[in-house]
Every structure is written in C-alpha cells, then in structure tokens.
C-alpha positions in Angstrom: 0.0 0.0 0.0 1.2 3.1 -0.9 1.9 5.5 2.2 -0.8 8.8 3.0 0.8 11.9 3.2 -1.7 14.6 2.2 -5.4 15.1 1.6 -4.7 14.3 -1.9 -2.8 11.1 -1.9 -5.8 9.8 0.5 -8.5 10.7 -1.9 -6.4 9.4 -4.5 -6.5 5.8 -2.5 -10.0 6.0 -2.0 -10.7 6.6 -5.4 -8.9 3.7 -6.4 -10.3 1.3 -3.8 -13.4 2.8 -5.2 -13.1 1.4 -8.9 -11.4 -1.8 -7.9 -14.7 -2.2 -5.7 -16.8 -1.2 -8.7 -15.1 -3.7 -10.8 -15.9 -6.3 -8.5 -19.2 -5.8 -8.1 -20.1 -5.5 -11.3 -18.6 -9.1 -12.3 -20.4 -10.8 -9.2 -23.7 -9.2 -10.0 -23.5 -10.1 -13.4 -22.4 -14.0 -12.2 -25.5 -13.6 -9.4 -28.0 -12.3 -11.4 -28.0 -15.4 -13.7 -28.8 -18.0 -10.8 -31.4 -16.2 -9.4 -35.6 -17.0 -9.9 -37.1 -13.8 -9.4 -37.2 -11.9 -12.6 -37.5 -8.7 -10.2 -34.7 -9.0 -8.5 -32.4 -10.2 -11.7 -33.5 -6.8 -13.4 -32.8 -5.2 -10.2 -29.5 -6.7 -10.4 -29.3 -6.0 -14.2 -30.0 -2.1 -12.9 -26.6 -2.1 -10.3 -24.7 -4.0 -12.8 -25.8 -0.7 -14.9 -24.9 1.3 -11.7 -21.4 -0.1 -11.6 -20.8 0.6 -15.1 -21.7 4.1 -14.7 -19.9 4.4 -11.4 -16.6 3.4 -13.2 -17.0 5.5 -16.1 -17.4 8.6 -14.1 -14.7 7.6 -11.6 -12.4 7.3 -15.4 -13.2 10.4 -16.2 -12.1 11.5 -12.6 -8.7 9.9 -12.7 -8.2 11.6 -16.1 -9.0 15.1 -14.4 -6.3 14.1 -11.5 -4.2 13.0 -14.2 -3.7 9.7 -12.5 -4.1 6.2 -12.4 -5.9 3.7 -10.1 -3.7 1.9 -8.1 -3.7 -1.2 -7.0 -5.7 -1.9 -3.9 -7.3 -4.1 -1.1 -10.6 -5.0 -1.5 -11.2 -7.0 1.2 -14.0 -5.9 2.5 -16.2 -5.9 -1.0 -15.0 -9.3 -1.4 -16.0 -10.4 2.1 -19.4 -8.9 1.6 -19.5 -10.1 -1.5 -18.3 -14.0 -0.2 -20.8 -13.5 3.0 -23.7 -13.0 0.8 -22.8 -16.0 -1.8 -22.2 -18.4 1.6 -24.8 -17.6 3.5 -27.7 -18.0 0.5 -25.7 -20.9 -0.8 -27.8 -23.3 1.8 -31.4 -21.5 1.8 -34.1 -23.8 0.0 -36.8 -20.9 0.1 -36.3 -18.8 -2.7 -38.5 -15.5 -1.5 -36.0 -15.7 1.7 -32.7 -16.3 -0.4 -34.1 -13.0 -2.5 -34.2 -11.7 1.1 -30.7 -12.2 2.0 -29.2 -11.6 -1.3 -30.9 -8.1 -1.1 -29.6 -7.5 2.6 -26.5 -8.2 1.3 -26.3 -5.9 -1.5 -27.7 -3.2 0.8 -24.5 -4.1 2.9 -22.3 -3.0 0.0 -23.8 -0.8 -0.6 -23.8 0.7 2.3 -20.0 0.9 2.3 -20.1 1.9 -1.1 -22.0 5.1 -0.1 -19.9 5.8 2.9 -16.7 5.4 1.1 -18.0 8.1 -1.5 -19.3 10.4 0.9 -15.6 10.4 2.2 -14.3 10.6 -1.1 -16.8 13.5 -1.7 -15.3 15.1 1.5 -11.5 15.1 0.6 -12.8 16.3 -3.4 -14.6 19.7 -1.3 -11.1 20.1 0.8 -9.0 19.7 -2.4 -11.8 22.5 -4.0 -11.6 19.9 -6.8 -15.4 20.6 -8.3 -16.1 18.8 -11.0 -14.5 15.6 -9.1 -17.1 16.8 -6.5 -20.0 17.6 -9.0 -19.0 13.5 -10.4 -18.9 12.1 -7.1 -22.5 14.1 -6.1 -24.1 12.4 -9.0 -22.4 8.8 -7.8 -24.0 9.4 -4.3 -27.4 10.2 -5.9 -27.5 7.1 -8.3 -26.5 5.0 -5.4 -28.8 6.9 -3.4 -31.9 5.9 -5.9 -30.7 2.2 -6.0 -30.9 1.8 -2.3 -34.5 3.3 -2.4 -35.2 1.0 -4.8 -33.6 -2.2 -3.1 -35.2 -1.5 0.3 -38.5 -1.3 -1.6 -37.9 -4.9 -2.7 -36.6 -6.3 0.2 -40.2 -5.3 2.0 -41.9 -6.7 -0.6 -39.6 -9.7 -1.0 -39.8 -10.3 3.0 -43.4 -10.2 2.6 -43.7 -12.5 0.8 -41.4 -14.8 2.1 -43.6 -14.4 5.5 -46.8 -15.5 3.7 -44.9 -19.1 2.2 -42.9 -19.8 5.8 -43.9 -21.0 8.9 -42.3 -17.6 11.1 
C-alpha cells in the first residue's frame, strides 16, 4: 500500500479502492444475477450492474482530471461482503427468503459503497476539486436511488417470504 501523506494522496486511494470495488461488483452481480428465480430482483440486479458501469465511467473520467491512475488496492472488505452474501444463500431452499438475504446483502455493499463516496466527496470539497465533486454528487445520488429501490424490494420480497414460511 502506498503510504498517505496529504489530503490528496488519500482521496487518490480512495478513489482507487473505489473502482477496484466497482469492478468487482459489477462481475459478481452479473455472475448472481444469472442464478437467481425472481425476474424482479435479476433486473434489479441488471439495474446495479448498470450502476457499476456508470460508477466506473465517471470515476475514469475522474482519474483523467487528477491525471492519475488507479492503483492497485485491497478490496477485502467488497469481497468479504460479497463472499458473505454467496455463503450464506448458498444453503437456503426458500427462494423469497434467499431473495431476502441476497438483497440485505447488496444493501451491505452498498452501504459501504455510499460511505466510502461520501468520504471521497469530502477530501474532493477540501481539495476544492469541483467537478470531481460535481461526479462524485451524481455517484451518491444514483447510489442513493438504487438503495430506495432495493429496500423497496426487500419489504416486498420479505413479505412474501412471510406468507410461504412457517415464522
């Protein structure tokens, strides 16, 4: 790992832990959405698959404004999420409550997706970098709209699931 020595070499990190991320989680949602029997939740899928694409696209376009390169970094915790999620569906029998968990576990990326923009956005404001702020606002409002859109699913989902199990 490279070492931190200003605001700028941390948002730089970020950034690239950011697209790795994106990477990943574009090629497990595209691997996931093909195994699963809800047609809802595979377009939903389909839609972050979408969201990744334009994630990485825009986070290009900030590297080419920095006039850097991603480096090479950990992803650990994406691909724990990511491994979580795959193991702990891997054994579930009812579909509506593997939906369930598969969407908890996106929002769980998610969730550290968001947070790891927002600080992102943060450094961006210090640096007075504005159009990498002005890309990563529109990041945080897509993601924003997806996670609307996932917790609507996971009630309905969960609802479901509740009228086929014995809870």
């Amino acid at each position: 790992m490279k070492t931190i020595h200003s605001v700028s070499d941390a948002l730089a990190y970020t950034l690239s832990n950011l697209f790795h991320s994106e990477q990943l989680m574009r090629d497990h949602f595209r691997v996931l959405a093909d195994k699963l029997t809800s047609p809802t939740l595979a377009v939903q899928l389909e839609e972050q698959v979408c969201g990744c694409e334009n994630n990485l696209l825009k986070l290009e376009r900030i590297f080419n404004y920095l006039m850097q390169e991603p480096v090479s970094g950990h992803r650990d915790t994406m691909t724990q999420l990511i491994n979580d999620t795959v193991r702990l569906t891997a054994s579930v029998h009812n579909h509506y409550l593997k939906d369930v968990l598969i969407i908890g576990g996106i929002q769980n990326i998610q969730a550290v997706k968001i947070s790891n923009y927002r600080m992102a956005y943060m450094l961006a404001v210090e640096l007075e970098l504005d159009t990498v702020v002005d890309l990563i606002q529109q990041i945080l409002e897509q993601e924003t709209e997806a996670t609307k859109a996932l917790s609507t699913l996971f009630i309905y989902r969960f609802n479901k699931y509740r009228k086929t199990a014995d809870v």
